[in-house]
FIKOLZA-1660 file (N, C-alpha, C; in steps of 0.1 Angstrom, whole numbers, plus 5000, padded with zeros to 4 digits):
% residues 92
   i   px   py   pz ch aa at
   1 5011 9542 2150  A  X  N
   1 5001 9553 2151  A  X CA
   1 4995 9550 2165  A  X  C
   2 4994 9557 2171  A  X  N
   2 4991 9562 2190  A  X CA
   2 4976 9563 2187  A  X  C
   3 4967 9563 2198  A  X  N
   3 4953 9566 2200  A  X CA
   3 4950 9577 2194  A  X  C
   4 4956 9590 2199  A  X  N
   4 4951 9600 2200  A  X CA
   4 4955 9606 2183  A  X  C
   5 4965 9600 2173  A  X  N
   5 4971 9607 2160  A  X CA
   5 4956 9597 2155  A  X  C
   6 4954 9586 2158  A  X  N
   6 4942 9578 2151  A  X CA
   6 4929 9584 2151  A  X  C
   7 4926 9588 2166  A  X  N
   7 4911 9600 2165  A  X CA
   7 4915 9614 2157  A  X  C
   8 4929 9618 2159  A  X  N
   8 4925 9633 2150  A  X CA
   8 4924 9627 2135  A  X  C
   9 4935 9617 2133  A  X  N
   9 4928 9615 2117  A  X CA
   9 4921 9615 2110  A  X  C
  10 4913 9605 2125  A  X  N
  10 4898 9605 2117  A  X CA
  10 4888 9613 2120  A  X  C
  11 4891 9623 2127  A  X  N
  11 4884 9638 2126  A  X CA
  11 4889 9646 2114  A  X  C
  12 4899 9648 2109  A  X  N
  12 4900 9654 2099  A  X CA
  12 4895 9649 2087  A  X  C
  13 4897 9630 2084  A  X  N
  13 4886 9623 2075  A  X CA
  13 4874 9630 2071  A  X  C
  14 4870 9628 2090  A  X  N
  14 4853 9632 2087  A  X CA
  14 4850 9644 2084  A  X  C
  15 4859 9654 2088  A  X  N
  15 4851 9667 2084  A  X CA
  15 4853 9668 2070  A  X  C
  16 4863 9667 2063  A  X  N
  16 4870 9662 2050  A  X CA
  16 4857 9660 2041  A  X  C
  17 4854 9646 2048  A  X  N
  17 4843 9643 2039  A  X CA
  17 4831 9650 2042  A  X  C
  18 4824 9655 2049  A  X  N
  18 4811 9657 2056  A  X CA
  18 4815 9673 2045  A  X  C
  19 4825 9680 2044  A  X  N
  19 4823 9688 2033  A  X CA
  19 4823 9688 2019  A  X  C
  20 4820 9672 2019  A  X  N
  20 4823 9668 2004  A  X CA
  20 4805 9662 2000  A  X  C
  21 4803 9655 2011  A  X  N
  21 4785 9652 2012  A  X CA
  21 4775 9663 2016  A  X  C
  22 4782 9673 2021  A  X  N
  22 4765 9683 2023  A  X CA
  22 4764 9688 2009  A  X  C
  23 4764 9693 1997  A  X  N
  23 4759 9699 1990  A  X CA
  23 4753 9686 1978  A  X  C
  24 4754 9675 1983  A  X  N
  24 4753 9662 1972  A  X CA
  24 4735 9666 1981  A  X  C
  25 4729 9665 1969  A  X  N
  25 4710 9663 1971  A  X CA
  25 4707 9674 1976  A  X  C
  26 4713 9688 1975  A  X  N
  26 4711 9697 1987  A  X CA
  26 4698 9703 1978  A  X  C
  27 4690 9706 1982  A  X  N
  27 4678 9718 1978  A  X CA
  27 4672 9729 1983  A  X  C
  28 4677 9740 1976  A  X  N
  28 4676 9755 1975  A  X CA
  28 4664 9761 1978  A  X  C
  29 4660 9772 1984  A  X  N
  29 4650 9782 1985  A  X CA
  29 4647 9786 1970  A  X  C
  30 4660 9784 1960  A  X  N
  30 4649 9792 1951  A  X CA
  30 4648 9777 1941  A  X  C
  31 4652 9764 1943  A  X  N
  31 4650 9756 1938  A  X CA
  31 4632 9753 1942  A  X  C
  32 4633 9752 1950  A  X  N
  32 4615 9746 1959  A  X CA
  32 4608 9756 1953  A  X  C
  33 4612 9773 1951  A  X  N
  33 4607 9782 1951  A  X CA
  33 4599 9789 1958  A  X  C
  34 4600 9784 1975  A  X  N
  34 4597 9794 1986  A  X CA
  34 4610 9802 1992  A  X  C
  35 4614 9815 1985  A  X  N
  35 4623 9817 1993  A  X CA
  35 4617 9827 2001  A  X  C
  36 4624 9826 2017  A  X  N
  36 4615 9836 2032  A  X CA
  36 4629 9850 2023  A  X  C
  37 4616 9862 2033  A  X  N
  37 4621 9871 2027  A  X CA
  37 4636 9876 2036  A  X  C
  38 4645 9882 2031  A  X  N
  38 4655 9886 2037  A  X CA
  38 4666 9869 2037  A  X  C
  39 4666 9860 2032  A  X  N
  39 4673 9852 2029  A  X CA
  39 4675 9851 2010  A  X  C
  40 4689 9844 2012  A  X  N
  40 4695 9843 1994  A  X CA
  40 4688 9830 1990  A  X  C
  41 4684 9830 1973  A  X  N
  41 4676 9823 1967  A  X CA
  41 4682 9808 1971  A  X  C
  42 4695 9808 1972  A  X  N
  42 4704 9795 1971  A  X CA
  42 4707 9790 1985  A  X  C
  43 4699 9797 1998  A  X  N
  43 4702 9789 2011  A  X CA
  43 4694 9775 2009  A  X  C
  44 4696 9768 2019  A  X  N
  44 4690 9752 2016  A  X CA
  44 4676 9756 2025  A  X  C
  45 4664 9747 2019  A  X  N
  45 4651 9745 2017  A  X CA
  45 4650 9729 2030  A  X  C
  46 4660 9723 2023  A  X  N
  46 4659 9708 2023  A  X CA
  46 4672 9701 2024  A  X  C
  47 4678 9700 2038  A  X  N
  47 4693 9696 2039  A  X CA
  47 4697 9683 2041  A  X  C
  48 4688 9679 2053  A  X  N
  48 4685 9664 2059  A  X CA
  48 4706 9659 2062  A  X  C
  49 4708 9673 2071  A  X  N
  49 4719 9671 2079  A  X CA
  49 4721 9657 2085  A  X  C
  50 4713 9653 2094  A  X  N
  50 4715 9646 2100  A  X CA
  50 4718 9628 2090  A  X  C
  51 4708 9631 2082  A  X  N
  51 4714 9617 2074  A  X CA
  51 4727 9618 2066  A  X  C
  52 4732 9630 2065  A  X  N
  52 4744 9629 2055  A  X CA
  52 4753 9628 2072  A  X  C
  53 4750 9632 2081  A  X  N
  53 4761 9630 2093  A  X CA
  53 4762 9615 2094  A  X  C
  54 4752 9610 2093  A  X  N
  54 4757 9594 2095  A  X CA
  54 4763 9588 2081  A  X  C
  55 4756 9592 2069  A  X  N
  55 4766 9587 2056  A  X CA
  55 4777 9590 2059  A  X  C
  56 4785 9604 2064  A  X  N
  56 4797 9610 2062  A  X CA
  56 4807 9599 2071  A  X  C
  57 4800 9599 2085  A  X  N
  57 4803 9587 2094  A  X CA
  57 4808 9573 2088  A  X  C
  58 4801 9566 2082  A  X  N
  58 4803 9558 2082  A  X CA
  58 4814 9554 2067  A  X  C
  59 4814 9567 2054  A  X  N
  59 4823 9571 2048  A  X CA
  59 4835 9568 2054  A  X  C
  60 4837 9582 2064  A  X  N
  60 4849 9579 2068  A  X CA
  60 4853 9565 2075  A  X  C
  61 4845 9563 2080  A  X  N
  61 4851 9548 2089  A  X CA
  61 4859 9543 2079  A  X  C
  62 4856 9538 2064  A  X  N
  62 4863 9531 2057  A  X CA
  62 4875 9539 2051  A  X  C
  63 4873 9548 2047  A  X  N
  63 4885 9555 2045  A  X CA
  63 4894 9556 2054  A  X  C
  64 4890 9560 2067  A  X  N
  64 4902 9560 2075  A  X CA
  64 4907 9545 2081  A  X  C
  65 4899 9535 2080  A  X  N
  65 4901 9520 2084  A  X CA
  65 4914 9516 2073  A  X  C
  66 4914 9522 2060  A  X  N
  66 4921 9523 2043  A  X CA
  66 4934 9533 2050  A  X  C
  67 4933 9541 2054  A  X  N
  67 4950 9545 2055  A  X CA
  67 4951 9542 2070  A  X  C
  68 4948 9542 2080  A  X  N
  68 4952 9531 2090  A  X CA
  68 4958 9516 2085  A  X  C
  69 4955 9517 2079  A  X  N
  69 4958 9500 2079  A  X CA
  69 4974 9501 2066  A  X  C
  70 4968 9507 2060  A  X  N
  70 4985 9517 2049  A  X CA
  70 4994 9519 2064  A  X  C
  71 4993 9530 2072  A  X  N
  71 5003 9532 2083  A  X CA
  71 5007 9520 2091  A  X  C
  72 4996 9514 2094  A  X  N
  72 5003 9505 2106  A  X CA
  72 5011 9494 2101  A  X  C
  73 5008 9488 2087  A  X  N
  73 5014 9475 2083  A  X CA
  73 5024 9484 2074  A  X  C
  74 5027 9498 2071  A  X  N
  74 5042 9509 2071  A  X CA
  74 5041 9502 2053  A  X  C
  75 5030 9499 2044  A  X  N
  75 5033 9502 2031  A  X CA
  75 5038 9509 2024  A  X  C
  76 5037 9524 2032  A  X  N
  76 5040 9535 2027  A  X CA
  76 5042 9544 2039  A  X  C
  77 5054 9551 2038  A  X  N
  77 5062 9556 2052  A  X CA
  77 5065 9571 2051  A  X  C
  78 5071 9576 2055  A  X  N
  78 5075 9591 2055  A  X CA
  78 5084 9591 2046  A  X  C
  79 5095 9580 2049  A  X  N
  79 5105 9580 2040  A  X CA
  79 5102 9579 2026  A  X  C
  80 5093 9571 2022  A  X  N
  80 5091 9569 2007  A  X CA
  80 5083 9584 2004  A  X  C
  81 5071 9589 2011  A  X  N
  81 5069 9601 2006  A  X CA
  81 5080 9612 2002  A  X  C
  82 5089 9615 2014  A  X  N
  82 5103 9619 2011  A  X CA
  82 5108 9617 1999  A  X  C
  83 5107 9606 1996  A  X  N
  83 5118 9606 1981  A  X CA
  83 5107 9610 1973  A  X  C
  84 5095 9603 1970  A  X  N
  84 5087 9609 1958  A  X CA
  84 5085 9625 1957  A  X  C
  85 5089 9632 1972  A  X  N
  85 5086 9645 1969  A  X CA
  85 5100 9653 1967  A  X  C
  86 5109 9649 1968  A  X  N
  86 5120 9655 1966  A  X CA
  86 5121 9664 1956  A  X  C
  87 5127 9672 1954  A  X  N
  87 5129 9685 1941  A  X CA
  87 5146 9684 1945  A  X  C
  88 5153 9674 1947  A  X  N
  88 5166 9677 1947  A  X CA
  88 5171 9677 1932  A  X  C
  89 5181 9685 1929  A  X  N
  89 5186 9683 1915  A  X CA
  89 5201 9679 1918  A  X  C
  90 5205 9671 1908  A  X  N
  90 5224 9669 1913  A  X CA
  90 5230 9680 1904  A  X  C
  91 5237 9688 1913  A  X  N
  91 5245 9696 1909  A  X CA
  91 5259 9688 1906  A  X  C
  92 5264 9686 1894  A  X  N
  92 5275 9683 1887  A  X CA
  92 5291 9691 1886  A  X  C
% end
């Protein structure tokens, strides 16, 4: 794995995850029950973006440190996904 397949991975990790942590603790306009007028009951009140960007961050580090480390030491390869995904049938 080259520099540049290792940053997009772990760009796609992060966004991966970072859409899996924003709605964890999220709190609603109509949860608080101020909702401003001309917005939906269910926009966020209370998001605290920036702490789930650094949770999401530091998430990913490990997950992607976890299949980096699968690729580079080749546990598991193209080839082996290859066979487990195969749909060949033996025609007889």
């Amino acid at each position: 794995m080259g520099i540049v397949s290792g940053l997009v991975l772990y760009a796609v990790i992060w966004f991966l995850t970072f859409l899996v942590v924003i709605p964890i603790r999220l709190k609603t306009q109509g949860d608080v029950g101020e909702v401003v007028p001309g917005t939906h009951a269910g926009s966020p009140a209370v998001h605290n973006l920036k702490r789930k960007a650094w949770i999401t961050t530091g998430l990913a580090l490990v997950v992607w440190g976890i299949i980096a480390a699968i690729i580079l030491t080749e546990t598991i390869t193209v080839d082996d996904i290859a066979k487990w995904t195969s749909f060949e049938t033996s025609a007889e």
